[in-house]
N, C-alpha and C positions, 0 to 999 in steps of 0.2 A: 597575251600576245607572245609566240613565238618569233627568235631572233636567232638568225645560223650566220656563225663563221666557219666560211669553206675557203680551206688551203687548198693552193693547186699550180705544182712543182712546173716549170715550165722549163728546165733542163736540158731536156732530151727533144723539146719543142724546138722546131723552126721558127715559131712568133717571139723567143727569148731575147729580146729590145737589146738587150748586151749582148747575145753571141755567148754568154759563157765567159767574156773578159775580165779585166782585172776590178771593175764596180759591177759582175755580176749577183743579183739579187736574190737570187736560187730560190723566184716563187713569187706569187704573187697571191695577196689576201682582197677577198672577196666579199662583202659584207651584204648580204642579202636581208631584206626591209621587209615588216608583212604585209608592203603590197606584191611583193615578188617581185620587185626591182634592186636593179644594184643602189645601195647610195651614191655610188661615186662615179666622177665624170668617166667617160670610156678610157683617159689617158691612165687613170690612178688603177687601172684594171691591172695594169703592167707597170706598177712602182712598188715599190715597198721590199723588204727583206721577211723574209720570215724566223729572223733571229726575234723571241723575246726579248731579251734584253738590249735589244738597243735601241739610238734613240729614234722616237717619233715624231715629226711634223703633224699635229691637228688641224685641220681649217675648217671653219665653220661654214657649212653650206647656205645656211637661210640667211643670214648676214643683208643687208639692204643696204646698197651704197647711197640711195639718194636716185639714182636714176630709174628708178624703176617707179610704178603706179601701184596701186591697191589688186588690182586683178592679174599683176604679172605672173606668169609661171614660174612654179622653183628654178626650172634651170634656166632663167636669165636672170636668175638674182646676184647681187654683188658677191656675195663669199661663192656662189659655181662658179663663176669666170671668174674671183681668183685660184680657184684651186685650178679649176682649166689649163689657164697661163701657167702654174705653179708644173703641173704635170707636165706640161708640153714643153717646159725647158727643162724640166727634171734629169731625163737622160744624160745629157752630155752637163753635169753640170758637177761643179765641187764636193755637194749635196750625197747626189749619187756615188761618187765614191768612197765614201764614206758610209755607206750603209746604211742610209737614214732611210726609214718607212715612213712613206706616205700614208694619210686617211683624213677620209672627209667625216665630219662631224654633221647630223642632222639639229643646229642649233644647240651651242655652247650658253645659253641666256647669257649674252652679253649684248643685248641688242642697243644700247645707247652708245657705244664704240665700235661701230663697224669697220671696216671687217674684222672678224678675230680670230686667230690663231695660237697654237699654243707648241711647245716642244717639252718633251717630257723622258725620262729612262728609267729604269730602277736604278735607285742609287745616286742620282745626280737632282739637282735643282731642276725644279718647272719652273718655266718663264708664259706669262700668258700677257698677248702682244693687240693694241687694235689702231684702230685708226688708220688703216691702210686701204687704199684704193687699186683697185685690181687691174687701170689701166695704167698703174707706175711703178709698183711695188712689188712685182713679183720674184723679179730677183734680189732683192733685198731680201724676201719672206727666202728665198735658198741661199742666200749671203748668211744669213743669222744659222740657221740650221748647219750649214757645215764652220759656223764657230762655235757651234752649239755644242756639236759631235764631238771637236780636237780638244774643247777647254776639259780641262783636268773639276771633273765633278759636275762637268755642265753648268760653272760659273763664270756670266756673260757679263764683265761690268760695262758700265757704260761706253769706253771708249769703242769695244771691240763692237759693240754694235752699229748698224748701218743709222744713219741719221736719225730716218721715222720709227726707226725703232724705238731709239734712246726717250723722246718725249711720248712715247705709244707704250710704253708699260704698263700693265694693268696689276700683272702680280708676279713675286719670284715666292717662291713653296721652298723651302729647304727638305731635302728627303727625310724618310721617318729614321732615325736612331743616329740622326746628324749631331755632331757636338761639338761647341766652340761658335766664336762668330759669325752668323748674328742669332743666334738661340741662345735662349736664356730658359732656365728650367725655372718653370711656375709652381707654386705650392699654398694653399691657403694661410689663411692668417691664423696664428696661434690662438686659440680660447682660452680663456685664463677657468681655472676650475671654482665651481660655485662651492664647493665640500673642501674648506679649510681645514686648519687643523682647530679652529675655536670652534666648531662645532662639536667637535670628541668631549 
């Protein structure tokens, strides 16, 4: 299976959601599925930065709040309408000026803590977040995300997060070549040698 990521500068476009202002995104990332659909809802079409290194808000699109039935369509699943919400306040939001990229994730398996989301950068801590409900939590999911962005290394302790955050953590990643608190370098156990010196 073929999987295409298409950049596509919206600059010089008259559809550029910011105008060009002081949280504009310069672009928007497109993620094309091999049924030839986009994954993401129409708002996340116009979110995102096309800085690599910065940080990213994940949301998981298949996500099941509980309201839904066995033959529901994807996109009235609980993680599309919160990325929905998420996008649709995106613009004018703390989030957004801060540079934070949006993207929908086609299932994170994290399906026994829905909804899930995650924030991630190079070089800073991943936080991966569930138990949120798309008709109360969507600004909180862009509360975290622009403390996500300002905290020095992208470490969220608990106060700074929004309430359903704080008992909705799933996991904090320390990035790779992190050193100090809380990493601890692992090494096997010493073997003692079978070939003493009474055998000479």
């Amino acid at each position: 299976m073929l999987y295409y990521n298409i950049t596509i500068c919206l600059i010089a476009s008259a559809k550029c959601p910011l105008e060009a202002g002081p949280g504009c995104r310069k672009g928007v990332d497109m993620h094309t599925s091999r049924y030839g659909k986009t994954d993401l809802p129409p708002p996340f079409r116009q979110a995102g930065t096309m800085r690599g290194d910065g940080p990213t808000l994940s949301i998981c699109l298949r996500c099941r709040d509980g309201r839904e039935n066995r033959n529901t369509d994807l996109d009235q699943r609980g993680g599309r309408r919160l990325a929905q919400l998420v996008a649709d306040a995106f613009p004018d939001s703390t989030a957004a000026r801060w540079g934070i990229r949006l993207r929908g994730v086609n299932c994170m398996s994290n399906c026994k803590r829905p909804c899930t989301i995650a924030l991630s950068a190079p070089g800073r801590f991943t936080y991966l977040f569930g138990d949120l409900d798309p008709a109360l939590h969507a600004g909180d999911v862009l509360s975290v995300a622009a403390a996500y962005a300002e905290a020095e290394g992208g470490h969220l302790p608990r106060p700074v997060r929004p309430k359903v955050l704080r008992a909705g953590i799933l996991g904090r990643i320390p990035p790779l070549g992190f050193a100090g608190d809380p990493v601890e370098p692992l090494s096997p156990t010493p073997r003692h040698s079978t070939h003493g010196s009474d055998n000479v």
